[in-house]
N, C-alpha and C positions, 0 to 999 in steps of 0.2 A: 774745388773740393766741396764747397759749400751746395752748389745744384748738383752735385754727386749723393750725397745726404740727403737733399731734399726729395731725389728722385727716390731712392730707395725706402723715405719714411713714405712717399706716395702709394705705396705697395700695401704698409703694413698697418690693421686694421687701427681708428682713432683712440682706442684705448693703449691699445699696445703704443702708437705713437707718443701719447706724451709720457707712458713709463719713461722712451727711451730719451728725449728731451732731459727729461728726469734726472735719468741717471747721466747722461754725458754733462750736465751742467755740474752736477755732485761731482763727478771727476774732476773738469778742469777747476773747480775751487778747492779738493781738496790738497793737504799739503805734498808735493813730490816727493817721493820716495828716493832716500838717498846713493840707490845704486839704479843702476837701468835693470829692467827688464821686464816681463809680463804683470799684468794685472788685471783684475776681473772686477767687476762690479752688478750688484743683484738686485731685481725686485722682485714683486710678486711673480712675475709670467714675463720678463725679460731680463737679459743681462747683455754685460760687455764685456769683451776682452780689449784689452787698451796696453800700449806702453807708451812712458814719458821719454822725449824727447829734446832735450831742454828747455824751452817755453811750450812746446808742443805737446800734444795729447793725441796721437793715432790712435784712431779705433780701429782694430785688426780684425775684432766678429761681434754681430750684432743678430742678437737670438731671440725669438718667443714661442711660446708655446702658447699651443693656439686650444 
């Protein structure tokens, strides 16, 4: 999973890279939401879609605008 992510932040330009760093660390510290299902998370010029999984953090889409 992890060279899966790496492979794909390889792609996406160094700014947009550490938004998404960014935001996936903001997710897995923030608190779990206490039902399952979809989540989103925002910056400037990227976001995530994520749902928790109970220690886990799947990211399902990973977006910028370029």
């Amino acid at each position: 999973m992890i060279r899966q992510a790496a492979d794909v932040l390889f792609d996406v330009p160094g700014d947009a890279q550490r938004e998404i760093i960014v935001l996936i660390a903001a997710v897995a510290e923030a608190p779990k939401p206490q039902a399952p299902g979809l989540g989103a998370a925002f910056s400037d010029c990227c976001w995530l879609l994520y749902t928790v999984r109970g220690d886990t953090v799947e990211i399902l889409d990973v977006g910028c605008v370029s």
